[in-house]
N, CA, C and O atoms as CSV, one atom per row, in Angstrom:
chain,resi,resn,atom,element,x,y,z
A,1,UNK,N,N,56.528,-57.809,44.881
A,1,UNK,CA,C,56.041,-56.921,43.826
A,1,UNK,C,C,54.565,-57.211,43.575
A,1,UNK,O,O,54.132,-58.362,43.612
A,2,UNK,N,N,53.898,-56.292,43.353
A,2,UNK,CA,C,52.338,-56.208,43.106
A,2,UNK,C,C,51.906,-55.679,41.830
A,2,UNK,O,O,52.182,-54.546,41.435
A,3,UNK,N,N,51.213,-56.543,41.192
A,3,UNK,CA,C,50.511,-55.432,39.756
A,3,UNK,C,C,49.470,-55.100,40.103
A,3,UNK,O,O,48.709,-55.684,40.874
A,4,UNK,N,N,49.298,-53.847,39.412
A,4,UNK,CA,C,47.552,-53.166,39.790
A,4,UNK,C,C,47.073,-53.212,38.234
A,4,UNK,O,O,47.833,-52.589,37.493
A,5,UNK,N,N,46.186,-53.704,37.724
A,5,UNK,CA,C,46.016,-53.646,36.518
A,5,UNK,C,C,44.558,-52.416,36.651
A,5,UNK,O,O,43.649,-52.388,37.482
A,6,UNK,N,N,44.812,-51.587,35.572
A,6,UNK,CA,C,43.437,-51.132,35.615
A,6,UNK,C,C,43.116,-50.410,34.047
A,6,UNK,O,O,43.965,-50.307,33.162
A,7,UNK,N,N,41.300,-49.822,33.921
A,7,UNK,CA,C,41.660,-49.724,32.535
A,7,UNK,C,C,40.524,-49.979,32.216
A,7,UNK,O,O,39.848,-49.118,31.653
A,8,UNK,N,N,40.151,-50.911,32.423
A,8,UNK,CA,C,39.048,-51.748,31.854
A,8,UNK,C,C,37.479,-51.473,31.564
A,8,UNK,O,O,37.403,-50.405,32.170
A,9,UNK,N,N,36.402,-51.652,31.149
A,9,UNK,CA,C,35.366,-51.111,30.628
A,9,UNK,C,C,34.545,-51.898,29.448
A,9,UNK,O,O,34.827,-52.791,28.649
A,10,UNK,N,N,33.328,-51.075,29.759
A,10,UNK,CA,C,32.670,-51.360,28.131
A,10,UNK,C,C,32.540,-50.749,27.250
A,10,UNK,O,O,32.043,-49.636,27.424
A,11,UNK,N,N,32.872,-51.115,26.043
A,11,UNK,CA,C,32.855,-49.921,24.671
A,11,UNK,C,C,32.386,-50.699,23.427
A,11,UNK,O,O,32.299,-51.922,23.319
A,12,UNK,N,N,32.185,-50.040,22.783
A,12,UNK,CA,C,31.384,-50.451,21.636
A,12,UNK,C,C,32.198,-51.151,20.532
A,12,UNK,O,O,33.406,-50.968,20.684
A,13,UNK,N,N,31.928,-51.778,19.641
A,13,UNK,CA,C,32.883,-52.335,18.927
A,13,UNK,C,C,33.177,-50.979,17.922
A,13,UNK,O,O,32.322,-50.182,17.535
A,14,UNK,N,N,34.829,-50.955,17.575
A,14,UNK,CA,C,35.439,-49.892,16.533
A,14,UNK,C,C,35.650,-48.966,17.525
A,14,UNK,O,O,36.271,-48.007,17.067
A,15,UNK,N,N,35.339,-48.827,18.941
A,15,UNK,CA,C,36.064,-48.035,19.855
A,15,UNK,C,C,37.443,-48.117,20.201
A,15,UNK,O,O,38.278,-48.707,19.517
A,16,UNK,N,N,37.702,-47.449,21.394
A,16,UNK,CA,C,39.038,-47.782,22.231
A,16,UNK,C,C,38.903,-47.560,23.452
A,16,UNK,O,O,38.060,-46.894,24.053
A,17,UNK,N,N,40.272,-48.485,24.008
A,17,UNK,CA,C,40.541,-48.588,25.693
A,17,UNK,C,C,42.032,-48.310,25.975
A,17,UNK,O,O,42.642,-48.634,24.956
A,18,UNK,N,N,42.727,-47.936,26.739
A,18,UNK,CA,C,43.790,-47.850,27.446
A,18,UNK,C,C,44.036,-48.622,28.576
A,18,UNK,O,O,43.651,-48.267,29.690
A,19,UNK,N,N,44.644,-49.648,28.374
A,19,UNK,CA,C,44.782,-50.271,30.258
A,19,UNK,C,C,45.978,-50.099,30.668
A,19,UNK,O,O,46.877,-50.268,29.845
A,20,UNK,N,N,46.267,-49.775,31.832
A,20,UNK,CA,C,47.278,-49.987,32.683
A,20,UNK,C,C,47.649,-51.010,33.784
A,20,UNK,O,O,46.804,-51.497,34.535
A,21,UNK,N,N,49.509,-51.422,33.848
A,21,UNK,CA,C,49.409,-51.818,34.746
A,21,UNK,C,C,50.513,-51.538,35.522
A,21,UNK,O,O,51.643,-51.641,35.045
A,22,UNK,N,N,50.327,-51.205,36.628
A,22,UNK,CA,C,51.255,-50.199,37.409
A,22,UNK,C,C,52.108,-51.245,38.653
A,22,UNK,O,O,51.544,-52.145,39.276
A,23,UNK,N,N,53.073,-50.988,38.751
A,23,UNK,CA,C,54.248,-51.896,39.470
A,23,UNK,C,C,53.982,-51.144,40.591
A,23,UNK,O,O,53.750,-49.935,40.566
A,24,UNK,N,N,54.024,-52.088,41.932
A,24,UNK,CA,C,54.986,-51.809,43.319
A,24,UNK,C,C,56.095,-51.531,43.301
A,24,UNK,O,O,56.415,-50.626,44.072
A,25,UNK,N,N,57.117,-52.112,42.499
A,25,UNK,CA,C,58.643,-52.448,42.002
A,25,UNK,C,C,58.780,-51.738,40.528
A,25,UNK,O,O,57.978,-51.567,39.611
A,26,UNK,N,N,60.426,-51.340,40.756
A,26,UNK,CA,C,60.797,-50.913,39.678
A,26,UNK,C,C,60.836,-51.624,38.384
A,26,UNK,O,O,61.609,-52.530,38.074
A,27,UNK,N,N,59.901,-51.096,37.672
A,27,UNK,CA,C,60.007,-51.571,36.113
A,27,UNK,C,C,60.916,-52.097,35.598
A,27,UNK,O,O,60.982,-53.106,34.895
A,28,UNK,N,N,61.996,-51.075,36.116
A,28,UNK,CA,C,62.914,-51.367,35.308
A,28,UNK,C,C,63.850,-52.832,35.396
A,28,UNK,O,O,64.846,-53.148,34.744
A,29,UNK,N,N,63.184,-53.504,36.363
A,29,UNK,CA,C,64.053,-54.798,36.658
A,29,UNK,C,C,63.285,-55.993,36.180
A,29,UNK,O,O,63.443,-57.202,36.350
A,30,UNK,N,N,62.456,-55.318,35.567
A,30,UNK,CA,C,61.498,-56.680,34.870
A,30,UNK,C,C,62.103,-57.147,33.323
A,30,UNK,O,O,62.325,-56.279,32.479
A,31,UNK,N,N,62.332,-58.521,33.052
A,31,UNK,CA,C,63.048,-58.460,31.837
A,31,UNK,C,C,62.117,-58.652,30.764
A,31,UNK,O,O,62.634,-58.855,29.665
A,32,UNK,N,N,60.770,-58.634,30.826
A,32,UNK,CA,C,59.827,-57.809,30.130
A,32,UNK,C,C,58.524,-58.123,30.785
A,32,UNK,O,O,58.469,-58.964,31.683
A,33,UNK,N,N,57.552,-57.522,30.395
A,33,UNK,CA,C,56.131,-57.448,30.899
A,33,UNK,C,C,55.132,-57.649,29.553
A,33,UNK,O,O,55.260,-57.237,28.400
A,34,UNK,N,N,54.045,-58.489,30.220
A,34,UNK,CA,C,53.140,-58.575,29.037
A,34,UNK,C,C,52.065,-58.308,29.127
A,34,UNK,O,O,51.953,-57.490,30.039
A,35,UNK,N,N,51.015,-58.562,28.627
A,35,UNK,CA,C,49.239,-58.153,28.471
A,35,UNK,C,C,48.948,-59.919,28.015
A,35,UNK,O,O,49.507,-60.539,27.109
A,36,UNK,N,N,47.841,-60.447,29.031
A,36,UNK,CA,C,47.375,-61.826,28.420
A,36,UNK,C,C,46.049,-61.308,28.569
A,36,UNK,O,O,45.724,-60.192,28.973
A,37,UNK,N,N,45.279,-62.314,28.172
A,37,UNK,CA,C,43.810,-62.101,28.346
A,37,UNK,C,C,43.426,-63.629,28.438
A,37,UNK,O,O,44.194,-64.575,28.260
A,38,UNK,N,N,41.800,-63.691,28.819
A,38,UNK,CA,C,41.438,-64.965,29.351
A,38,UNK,C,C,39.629,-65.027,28.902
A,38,UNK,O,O,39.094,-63.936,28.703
A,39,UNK,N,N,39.096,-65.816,28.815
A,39,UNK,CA,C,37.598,-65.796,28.228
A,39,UNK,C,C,37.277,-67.148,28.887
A,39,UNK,O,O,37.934,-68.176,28.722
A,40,UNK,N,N,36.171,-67.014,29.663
A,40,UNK,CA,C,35.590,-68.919,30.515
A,40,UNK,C,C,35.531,-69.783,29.833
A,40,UNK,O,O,34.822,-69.777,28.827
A,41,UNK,N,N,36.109,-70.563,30.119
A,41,UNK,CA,C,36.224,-72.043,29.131
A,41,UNK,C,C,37.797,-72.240,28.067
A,41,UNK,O,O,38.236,-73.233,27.486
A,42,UNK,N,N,38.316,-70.829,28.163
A,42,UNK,CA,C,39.429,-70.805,27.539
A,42,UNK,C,C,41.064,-70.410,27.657
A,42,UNK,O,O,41.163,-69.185,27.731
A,43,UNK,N,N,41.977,-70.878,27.684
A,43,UNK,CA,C,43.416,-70.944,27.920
A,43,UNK,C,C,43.176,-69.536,28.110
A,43,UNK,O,O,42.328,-68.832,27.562
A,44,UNK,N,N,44.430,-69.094,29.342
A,44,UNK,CA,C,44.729,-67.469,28.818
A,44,UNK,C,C,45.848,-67.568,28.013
A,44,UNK,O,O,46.701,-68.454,28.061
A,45,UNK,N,N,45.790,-66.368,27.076
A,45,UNK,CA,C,46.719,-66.064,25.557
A,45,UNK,C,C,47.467,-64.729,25.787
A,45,UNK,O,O,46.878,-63.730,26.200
A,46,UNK,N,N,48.646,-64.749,25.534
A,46,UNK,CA,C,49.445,-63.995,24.898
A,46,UNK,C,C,48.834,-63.170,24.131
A,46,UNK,O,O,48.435,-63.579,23.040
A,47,UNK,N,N,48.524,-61.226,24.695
A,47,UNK,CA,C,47.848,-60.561,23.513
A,47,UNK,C,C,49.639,-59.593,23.248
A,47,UNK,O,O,50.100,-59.526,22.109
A,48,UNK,N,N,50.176,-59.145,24.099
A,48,UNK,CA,C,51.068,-58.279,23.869
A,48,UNK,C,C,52.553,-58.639,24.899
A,48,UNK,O,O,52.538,-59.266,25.958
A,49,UNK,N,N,53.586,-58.123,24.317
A,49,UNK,CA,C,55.057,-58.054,25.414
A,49,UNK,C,C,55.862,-57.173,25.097
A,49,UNK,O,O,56.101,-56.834,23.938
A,50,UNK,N,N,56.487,-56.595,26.349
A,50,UNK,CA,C,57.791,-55.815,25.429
A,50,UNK,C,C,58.736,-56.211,26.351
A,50,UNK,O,O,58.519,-56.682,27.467
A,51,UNK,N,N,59.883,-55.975,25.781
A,51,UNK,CA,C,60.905,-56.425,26.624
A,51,UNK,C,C,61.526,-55.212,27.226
A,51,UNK,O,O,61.314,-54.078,26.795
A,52,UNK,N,N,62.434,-55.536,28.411
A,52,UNK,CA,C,63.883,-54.411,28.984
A,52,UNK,C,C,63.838,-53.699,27.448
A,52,UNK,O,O,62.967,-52.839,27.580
A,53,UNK,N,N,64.178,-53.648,26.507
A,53,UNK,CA,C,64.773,-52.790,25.558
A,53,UNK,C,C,63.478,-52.128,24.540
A,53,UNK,O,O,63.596,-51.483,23.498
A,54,UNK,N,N,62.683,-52.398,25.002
A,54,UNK,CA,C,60.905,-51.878,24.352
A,54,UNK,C,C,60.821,-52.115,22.894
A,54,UNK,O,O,60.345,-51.584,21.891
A,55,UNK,N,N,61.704,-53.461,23.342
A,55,UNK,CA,C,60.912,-54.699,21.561
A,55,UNK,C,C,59.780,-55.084,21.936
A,55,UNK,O,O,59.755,-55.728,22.985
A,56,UNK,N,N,58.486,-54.827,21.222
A,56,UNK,CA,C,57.486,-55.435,21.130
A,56,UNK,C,C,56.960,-56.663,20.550
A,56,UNK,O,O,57.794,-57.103,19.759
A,57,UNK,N,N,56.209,-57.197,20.596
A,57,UNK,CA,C,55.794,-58.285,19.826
A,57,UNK,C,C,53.983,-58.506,19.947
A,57,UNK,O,O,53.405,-57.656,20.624
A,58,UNK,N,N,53.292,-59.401,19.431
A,58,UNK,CA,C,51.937,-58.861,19.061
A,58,UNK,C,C,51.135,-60.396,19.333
A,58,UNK,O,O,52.067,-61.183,19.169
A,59,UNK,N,N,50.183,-61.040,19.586
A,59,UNK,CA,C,49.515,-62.084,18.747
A,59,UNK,C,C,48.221,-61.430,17.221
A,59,UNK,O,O,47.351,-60.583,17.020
A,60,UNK,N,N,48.759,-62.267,16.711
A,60,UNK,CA,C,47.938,-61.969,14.829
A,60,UNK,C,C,46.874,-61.190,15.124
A,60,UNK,O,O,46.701,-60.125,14.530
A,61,UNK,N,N,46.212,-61.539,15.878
A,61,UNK,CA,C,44.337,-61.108,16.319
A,61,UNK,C,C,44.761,-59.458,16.732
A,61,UNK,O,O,43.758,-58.771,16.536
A,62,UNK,N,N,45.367,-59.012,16.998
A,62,UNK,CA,C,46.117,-57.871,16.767
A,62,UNK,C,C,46.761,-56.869,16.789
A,62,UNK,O,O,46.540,-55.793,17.345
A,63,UNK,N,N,47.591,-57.212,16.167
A,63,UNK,CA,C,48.644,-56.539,15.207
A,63,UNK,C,C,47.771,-55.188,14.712
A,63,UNK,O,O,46.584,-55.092,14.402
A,64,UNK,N,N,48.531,-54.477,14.749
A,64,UNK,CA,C,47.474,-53.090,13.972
A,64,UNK,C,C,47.100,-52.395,14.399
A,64,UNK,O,O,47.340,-51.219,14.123
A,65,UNK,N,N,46.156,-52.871,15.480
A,65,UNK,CA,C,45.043,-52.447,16.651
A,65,UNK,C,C,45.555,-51.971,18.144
A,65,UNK,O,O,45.275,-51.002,18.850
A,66,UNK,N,N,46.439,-53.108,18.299
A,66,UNK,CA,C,46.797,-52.604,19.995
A,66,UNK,C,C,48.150,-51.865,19.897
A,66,UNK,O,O,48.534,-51.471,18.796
A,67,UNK,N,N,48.989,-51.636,21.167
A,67,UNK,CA,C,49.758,-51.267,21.129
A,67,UNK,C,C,50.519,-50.686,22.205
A,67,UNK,O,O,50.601,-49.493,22.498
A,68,UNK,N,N,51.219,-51.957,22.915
A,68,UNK,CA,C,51.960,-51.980,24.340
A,68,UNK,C,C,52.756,-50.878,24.278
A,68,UNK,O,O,52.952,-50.161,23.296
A,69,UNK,N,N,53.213,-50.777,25.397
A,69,UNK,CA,C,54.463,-49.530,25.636
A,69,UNK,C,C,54.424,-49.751,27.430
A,69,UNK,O,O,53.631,-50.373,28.136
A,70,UNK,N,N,55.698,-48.914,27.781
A,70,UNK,CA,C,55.418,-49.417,29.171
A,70,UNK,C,C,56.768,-47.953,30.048
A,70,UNK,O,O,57.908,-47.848,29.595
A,71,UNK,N,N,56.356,-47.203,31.045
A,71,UNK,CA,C,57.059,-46.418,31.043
A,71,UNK,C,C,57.645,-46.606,32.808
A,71,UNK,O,O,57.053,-46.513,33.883
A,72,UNK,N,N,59.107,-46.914,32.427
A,72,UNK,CA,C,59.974,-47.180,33.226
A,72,UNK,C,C,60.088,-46.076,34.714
A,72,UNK,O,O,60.239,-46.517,35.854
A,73,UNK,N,N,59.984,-44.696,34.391
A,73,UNK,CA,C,59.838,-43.957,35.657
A,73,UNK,C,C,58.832,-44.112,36.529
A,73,UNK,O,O,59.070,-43.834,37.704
A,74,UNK,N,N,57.652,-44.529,36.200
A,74,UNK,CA,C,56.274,-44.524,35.861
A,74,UNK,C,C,55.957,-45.575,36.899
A,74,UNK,O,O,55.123,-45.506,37.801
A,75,UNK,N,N,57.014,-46.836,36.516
A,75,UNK,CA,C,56.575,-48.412,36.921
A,75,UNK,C,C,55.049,-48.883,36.747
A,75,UNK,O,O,54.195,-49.389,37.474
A,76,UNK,N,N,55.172,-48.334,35.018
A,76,UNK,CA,C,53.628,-48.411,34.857
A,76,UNK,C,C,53.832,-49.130,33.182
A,76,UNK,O,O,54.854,-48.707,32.641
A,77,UNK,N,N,53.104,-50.022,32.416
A,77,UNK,CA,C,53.055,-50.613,31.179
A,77,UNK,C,C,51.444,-50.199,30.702
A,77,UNK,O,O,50.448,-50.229,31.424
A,78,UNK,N,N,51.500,-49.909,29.631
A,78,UNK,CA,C,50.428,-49.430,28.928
A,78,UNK,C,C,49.676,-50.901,27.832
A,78,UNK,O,O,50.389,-51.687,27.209
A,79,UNK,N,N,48.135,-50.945,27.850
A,79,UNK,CA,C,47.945,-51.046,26.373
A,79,UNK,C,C,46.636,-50.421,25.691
A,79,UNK,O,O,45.432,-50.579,25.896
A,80,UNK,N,N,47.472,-49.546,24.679
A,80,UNK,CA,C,46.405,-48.881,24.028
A,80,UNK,C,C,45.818,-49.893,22.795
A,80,UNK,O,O,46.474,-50.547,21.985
A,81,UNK,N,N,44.441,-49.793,22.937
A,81,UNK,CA,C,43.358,-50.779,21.862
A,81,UNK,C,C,42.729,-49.764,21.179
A,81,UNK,O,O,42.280,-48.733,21.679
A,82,UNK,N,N,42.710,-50.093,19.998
A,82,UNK,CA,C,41.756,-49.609,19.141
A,82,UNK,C,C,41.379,-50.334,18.068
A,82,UNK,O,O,41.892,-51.363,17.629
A,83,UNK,N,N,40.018,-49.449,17.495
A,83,UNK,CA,C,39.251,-50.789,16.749
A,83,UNK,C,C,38.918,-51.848,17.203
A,83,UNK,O,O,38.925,-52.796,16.419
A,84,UNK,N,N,38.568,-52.052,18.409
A,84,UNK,CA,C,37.851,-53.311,19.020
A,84,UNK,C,C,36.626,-53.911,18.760
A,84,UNK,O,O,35.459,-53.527,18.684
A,85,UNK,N,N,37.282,-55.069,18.631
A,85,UNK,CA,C,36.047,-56.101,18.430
A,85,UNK,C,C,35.221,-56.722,19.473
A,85,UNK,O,O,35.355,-56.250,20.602
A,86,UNK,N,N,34.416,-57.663,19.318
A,86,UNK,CA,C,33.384,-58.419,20.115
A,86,UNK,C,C,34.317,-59.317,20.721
A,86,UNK,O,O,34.461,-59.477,21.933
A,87,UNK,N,N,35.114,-60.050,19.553
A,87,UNK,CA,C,35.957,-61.260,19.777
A,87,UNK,C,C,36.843,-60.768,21.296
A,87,UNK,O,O,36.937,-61.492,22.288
A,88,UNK,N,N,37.501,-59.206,21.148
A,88,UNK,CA,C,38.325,-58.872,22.071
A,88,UNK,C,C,37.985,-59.170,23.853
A,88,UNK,O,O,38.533,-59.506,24.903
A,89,UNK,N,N,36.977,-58.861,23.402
A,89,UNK,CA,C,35.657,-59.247,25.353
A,89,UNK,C,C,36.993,-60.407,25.668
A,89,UNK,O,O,37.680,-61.128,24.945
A,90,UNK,N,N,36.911,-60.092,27.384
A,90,UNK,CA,C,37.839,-60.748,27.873
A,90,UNK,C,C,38.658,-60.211,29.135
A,90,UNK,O,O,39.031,-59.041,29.226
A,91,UNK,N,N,38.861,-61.038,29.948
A,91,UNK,CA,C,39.211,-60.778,30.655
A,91,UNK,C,C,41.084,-60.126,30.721
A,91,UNK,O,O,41.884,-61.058,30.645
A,92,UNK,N,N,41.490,-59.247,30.799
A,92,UNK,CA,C,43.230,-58.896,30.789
A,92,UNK,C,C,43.869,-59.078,31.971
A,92,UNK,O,O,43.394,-59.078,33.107
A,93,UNK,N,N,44.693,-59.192,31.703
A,93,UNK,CA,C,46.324,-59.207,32.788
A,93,UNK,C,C,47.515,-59.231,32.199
A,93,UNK,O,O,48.052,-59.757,31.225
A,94,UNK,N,N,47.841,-58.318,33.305
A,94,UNK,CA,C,49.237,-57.706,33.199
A,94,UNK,C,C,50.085,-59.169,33.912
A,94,UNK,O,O,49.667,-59.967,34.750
A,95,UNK,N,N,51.319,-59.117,33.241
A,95,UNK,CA,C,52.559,-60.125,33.637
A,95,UNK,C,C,53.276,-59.701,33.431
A,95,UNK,O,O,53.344,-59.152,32.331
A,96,UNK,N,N,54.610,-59.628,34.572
A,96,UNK,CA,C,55.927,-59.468,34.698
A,96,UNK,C,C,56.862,-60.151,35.372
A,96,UNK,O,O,56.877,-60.500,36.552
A,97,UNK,N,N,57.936,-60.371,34.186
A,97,UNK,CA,C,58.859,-61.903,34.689
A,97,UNK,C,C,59.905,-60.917,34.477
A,97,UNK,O,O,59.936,-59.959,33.705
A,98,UNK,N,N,61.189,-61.563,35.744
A,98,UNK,CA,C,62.634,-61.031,35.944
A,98,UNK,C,C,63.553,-62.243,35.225
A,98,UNK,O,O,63.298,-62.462,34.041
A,99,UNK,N,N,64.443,-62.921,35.767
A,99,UNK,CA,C,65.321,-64.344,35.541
A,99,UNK,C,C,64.540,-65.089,36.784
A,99,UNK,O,O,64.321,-66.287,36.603
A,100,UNK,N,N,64.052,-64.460,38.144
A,100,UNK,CA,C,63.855,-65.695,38.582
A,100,UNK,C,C,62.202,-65.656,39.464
A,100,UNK,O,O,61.762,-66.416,40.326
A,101,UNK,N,N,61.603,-64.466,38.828
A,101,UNK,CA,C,60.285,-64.394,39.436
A,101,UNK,C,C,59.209,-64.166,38.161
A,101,UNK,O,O,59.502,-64.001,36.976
A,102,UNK,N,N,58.153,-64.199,38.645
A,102,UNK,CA,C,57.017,-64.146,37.425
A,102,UNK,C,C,55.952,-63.534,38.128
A,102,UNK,O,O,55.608,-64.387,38.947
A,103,UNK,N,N,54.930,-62.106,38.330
A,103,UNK,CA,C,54.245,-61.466,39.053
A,103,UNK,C,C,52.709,-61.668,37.622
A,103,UNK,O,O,52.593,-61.827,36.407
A,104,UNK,N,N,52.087,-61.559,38.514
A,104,UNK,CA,C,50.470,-61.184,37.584
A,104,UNK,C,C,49.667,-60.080,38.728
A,104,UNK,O,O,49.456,-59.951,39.933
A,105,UNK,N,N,49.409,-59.431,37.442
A,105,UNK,CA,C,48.414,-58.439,38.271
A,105,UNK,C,C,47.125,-58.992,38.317
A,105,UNK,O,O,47.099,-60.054,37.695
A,106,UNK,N,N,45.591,-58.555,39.023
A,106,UNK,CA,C,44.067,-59.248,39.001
A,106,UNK,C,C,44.120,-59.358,37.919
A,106,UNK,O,O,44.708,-60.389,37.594
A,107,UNK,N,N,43.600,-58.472,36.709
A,107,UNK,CA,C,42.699,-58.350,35.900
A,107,UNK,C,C,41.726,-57.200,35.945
A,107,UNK,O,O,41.229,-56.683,36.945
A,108,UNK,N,N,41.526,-56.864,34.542
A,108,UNK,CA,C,40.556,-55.900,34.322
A,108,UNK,C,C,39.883,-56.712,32.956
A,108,UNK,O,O,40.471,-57.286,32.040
A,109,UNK,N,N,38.207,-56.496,33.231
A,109,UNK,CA,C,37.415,-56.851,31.941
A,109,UNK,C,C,37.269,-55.687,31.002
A,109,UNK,O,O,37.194,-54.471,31.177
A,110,UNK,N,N,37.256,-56.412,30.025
A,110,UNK,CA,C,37.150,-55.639,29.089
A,110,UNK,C,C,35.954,-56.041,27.987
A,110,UNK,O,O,36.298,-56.914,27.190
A,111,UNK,N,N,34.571,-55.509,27.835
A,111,UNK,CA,C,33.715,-55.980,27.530
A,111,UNK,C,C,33.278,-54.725,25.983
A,111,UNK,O,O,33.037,-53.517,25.988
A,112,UNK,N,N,33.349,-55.837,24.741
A,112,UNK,CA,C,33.165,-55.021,23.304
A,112,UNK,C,C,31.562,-55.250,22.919
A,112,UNK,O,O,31.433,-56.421,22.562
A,113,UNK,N,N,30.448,-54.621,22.874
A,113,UNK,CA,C,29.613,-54.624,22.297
A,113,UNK,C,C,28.939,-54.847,20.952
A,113,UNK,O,O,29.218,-53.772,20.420
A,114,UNK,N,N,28.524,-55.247,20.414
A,114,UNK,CA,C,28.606,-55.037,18.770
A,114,UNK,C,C,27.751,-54.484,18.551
A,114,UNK,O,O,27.510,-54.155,17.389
């Protein structure tokens, strides 16, 4: 299985982005997929996940603002951003774990202006 992540760009802060990340493999066998992000010098973090049943979940930084979704015919996971900040700059990736595999797509930057 392969992720293609794409999406990515520069926008101004209080804008928005859409990223995608699109499966080789059926979505639907992933027992959920997430959105991390990464910045030089720093851990990559948990920004978004949803699971098989499209429970979401968020990190604090935000809640509000983004907003995963991920469409199973598609073999494609979404995240829509809005209201972006400076802080947001960063590198993304898509992740998708089954019970016994774990896939990452490259990455797409995502660069907020102020």
């Amino acid at each position: 299985v392969q992720l293609q992540a794409s999406g990515g760009g520069l926008v101004q802060a209080g804008g928005s982005l859409r990223l995608s990340c699109a499966s080789s493999g059926s979505a639907a066998n992933f027992n959920y997929m997430a959105w991390f992000r990464q910045v030089p010098g720093k851990q990559r973090e948990l920004v978004a996940l949803i699971t098989s049943s499209n429970s979401a979940d968020y990190a604090d930084s935000v809640k509000g603002r983004f907003t995963i979704s991920r469409d199973n015919a598609k073999n494609t996971m979404y995240l829509a951003m809005s209201n972006l900040k400076p802080e947001d700059t960063a590198v993304y990736y898509c992740n998708a774990r089954t019970w016994g595999s774990n896939y990452w797509g490259q990455g797409t930057l995502v660069t907020v202006s102020s």
